[in-house]
N, C-alpha and C positions, 0 to 999 in steps of 0.2 A: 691307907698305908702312907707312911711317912714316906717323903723324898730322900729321906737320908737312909732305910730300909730298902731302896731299890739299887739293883745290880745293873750297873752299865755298861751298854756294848756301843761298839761306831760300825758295824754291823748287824745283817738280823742271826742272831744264836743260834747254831745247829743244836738241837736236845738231841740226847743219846737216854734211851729209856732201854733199860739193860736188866733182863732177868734168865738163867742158866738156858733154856733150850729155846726163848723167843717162840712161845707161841700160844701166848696167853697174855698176862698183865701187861707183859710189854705190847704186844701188839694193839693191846684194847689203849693201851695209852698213844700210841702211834696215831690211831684213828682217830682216837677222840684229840688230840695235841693236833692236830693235823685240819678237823673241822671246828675246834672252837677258839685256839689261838693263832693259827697259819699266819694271821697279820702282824706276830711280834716273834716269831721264832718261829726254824724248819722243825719237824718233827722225824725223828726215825727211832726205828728200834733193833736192837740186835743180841743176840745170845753166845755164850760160851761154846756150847753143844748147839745142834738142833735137832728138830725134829722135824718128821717128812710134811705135814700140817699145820696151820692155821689151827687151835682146838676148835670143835665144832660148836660151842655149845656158846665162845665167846662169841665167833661168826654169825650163829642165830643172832643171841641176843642185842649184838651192835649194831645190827641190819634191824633188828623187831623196834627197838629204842632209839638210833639215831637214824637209821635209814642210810647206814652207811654197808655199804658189804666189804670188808677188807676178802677177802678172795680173790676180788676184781680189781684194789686198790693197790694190798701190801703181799710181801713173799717173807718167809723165813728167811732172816742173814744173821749172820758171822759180823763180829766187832769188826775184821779186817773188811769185809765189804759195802761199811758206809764211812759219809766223810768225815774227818776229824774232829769231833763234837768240843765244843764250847761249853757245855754241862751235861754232866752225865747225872742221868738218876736211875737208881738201883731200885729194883722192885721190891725187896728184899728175897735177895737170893739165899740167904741160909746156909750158903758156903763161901769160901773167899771169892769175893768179884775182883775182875781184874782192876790193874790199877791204869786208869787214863788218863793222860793230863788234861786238864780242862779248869777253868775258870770259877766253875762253882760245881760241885757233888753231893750229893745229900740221897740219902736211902729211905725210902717211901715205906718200909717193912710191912708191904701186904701179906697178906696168906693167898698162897696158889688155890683158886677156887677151880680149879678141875677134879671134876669127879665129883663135886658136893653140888646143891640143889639151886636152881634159879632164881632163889632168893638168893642163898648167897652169895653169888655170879654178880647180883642185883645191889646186893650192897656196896662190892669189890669196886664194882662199875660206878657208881655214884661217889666213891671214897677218891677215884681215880679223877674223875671231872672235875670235883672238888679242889683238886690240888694243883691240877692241869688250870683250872681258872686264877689259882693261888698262884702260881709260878708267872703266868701272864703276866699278871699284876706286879709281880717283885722285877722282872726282866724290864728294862726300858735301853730303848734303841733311840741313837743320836747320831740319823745320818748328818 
């Protein structure tokens, strides 16, 4: 990646990974933003709605695949109860996302893999790291 393609901060970037009830793609970006870029930006996630749960089936499989168990890590929150994000990305929530200010935004337009099969849980999650490594790359911090 070109130096003139990267987004710079003089701190490290709060992500805001934002999808309607926070407890799925967002969260699985949470965990995975959290264990494989932690060193160039904070990771959190947060939903319009929520819901009482973590979905379980993201929980298995990020616990089966990375060994991470968001249970014990992450909680369902609300846009108002994490810090002011320096980039939001939108899961593709499929209705209007709120609008936040922040310095870069861009919409990820996943498909909600709740309810459909662990492949396609399997692919979600790969398309998510993916981007999650991609974003790494583009973000560069100039303390």
């Amino acid at each position: 990646m070109d130096n003139k393609d990267k987004i710079k901060f003089d701190h490290k970037p709060k992500v805001a990974f934002v999808c309607v009830h926070n407890s799925c793609r967002s969260q699985m970006a949470e965990a995975l933003g959290k264990l494989l870029a932690s060193d160039v930006f904070e990771s959190y996630s947060a939903g319009t709605e929520l819901k009482d749960h973590i979905n379980p089936d993201a929980v298995r499989l990020i616990k089966s695949i990375y060994g991470v168990d968001m249970e014990e890590t992450q909680r369902n929150k609300l846009l108002e109860d994490i810090p002011r994000p320096d980039v939001v990305i939108t899961m593709g929530c499929n209705v209007n996302c709120p609008v936040i200010p922040c310095k870069l935004r861009e919409d990820w337009g996943l498909e909600d893999p709740s309810g459909q099969s662990d492949e396609e849980f399997t692919k979600i999650i790969q398309i998510i790291e993916s981007k999650i490594l991609e974003l790494k790359d583009r973000l560069q911090v100039n303390l």
